[in-house]
SEFI-997918 format. One line per 8 residues: number of its first residue (from 1); for each residue x, y, z negated of N, C-alpha, C. Coordinates in steps of 0.001 Angstrom, whole numbers, plus 524288, in hexadecimal, padded with zeros to 5 digits. Atoms other than C-alpha are relative to their C-alpha. Layout:
REM residues N
NUM) X,Y,Z,X,Y,Z,X,Y,Z  ...
END
This chain:
REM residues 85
1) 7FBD1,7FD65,7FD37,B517F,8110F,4A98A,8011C,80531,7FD46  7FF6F,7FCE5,80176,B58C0,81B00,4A33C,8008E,8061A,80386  8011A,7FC04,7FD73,B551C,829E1,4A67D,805F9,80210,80328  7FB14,7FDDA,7FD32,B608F,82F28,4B0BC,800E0,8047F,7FF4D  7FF35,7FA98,80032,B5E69,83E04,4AFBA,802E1,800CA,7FAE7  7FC2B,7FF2B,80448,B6509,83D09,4A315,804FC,7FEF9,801BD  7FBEE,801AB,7FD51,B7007,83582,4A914,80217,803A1,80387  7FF07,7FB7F,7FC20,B6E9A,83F9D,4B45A,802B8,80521,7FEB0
9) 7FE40,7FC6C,80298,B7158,84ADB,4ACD4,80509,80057,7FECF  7FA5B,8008F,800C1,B7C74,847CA,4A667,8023E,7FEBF,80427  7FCCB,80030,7F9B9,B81D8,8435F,4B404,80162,80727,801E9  7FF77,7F8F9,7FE5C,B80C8,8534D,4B860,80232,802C3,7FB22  7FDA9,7FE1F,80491,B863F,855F4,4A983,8044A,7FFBD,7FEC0  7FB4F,800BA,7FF34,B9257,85042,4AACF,803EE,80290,8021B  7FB02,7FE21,7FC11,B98DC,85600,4B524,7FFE5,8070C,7FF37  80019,7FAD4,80292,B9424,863EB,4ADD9,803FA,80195,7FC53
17) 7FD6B,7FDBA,80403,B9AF6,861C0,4A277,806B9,7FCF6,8020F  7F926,7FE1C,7FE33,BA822,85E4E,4A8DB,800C3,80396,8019A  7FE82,7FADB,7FCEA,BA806,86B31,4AE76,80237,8048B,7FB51  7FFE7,7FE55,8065C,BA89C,86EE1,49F99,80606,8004B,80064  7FB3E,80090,8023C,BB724,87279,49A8E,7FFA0,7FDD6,7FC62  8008C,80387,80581,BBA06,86950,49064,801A7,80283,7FD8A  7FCFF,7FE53,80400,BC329,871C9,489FD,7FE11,8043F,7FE23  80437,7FAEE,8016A,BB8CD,87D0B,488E0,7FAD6,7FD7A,7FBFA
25) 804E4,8018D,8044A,BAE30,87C8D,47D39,7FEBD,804F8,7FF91  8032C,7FB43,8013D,BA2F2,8861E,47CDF,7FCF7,7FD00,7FD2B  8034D,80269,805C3,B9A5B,88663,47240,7F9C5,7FFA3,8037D  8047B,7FFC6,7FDA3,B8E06,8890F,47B2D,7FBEB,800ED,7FE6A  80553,7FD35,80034,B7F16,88C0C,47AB4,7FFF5,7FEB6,7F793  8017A,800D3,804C9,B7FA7,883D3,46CF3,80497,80310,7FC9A  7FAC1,7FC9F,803A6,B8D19,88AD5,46623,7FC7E,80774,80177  8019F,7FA1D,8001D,B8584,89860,46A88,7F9BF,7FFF9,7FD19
33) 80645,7FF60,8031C,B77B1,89422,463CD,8028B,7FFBE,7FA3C  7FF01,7FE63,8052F,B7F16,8913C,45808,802FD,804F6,7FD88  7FD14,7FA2B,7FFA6,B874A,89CF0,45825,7FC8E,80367,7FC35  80498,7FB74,8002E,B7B5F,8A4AD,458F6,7FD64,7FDF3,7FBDA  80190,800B5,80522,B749D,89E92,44E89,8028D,801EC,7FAB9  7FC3B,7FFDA,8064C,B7F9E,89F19,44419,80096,80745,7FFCC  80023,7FBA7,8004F,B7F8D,8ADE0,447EB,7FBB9,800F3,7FDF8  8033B,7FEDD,80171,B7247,8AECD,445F8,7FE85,7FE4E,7FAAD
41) 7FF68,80129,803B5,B73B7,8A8BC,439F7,80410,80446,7FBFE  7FCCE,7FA96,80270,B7ECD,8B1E7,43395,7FF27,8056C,7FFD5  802F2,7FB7E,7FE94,B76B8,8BC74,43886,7FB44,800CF,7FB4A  8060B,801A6,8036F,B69A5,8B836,42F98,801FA,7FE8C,7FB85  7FC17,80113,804DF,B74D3,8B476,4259B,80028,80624,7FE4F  7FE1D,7FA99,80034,B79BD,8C33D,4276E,7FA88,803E3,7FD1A  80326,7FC6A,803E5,B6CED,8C98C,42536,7FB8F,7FF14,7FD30  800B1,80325,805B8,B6837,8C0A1,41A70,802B0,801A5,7FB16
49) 7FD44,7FE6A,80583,B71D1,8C5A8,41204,80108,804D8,80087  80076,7F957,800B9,B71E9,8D2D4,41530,7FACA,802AB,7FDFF  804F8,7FD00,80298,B6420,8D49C,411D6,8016D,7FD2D,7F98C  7FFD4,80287,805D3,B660E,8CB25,4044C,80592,8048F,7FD66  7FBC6,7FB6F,80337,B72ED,8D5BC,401BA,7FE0A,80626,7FE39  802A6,7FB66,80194,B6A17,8E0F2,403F7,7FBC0,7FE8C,7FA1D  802D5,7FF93,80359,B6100,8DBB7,3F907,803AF,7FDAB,7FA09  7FDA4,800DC,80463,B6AF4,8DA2D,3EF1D,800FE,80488,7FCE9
57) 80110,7F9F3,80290,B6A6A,8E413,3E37A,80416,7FE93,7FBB0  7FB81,7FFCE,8043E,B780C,8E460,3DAB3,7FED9,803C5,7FC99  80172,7FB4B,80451,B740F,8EBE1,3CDB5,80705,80192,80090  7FB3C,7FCDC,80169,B800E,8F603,3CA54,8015B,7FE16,7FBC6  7FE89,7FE68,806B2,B8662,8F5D3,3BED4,7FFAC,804BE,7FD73  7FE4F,7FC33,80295,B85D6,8FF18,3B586,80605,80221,7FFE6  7FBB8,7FD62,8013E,B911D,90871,3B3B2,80127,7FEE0,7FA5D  7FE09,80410,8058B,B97CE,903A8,3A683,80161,807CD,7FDF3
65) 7FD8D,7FC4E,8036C,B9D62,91284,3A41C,7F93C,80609,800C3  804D3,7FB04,80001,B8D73,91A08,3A711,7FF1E,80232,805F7  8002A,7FABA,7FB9F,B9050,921A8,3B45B,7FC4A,7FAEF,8045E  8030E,80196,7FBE6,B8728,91D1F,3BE02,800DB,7FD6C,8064D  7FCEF,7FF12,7FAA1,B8F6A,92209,3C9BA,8052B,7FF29,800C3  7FBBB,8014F,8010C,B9BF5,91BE4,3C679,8022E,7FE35,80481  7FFB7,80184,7FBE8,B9D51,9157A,3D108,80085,803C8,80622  800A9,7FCC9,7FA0D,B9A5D,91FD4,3DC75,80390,803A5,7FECE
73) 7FB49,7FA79,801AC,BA549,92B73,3D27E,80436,7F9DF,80241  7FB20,800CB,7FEE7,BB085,91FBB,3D4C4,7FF11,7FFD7,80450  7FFF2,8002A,7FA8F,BAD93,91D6F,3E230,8037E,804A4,804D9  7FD6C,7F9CA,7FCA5,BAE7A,92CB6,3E6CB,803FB,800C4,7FE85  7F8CB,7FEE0,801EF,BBB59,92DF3,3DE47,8030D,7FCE6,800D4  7FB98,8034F,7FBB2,BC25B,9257F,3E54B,8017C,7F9AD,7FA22  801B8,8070F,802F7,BBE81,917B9,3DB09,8022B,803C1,7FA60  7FEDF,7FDFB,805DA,BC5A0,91861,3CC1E,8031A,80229,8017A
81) 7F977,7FCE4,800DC,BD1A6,920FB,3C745,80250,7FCC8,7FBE6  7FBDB,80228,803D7,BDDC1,91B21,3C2AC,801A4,80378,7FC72  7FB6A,7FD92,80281,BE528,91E07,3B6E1,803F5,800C5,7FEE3  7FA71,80086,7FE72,BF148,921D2,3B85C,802D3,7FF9F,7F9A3  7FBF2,7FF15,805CA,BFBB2,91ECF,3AC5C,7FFD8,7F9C8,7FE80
END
């Protein structure tokens, strides 16, 4: 004889989810666990690569014309000067 309380159940389940709007869709308990995951994921993404950016070391270039500080004199003088003519 097959078990009834299964049968039973769904009997009291039915008349729940007609009470449901059909034309309404929530994402529910499972659309808010994944949510939260994929945040917590972009998060551990986020500061994964902020520590791997802090350990990155770009050598300079040399200055091609000697001056050291070439860089920090155009800056304060407002970048290069044109020549006019």
């Amino acid at each position: 004889m097959p078990d009834m309380s299964a049968s039973l159940a769904i009997t009291h389940l039915v008349p729940l989810a007609k009470e449901l709007d059909e034309d309404k869709v929530t994402p529910g308990v499972l659309g808010f666990i994944v949510f939260a995951v994929m945040a917590l994921a972009v998060w551990a993404l986020m500061k994964s690569m902020n520590r791997h950016m802090g350990r990155v070391d770009f050598p300079e270039a040399e200055d091609p014309r000697g001056r050291p500080d070439s860089g920090t004199e155009a800056a304060a003088s407002g970048g290069s000067r044109k020549k006019n003519g």
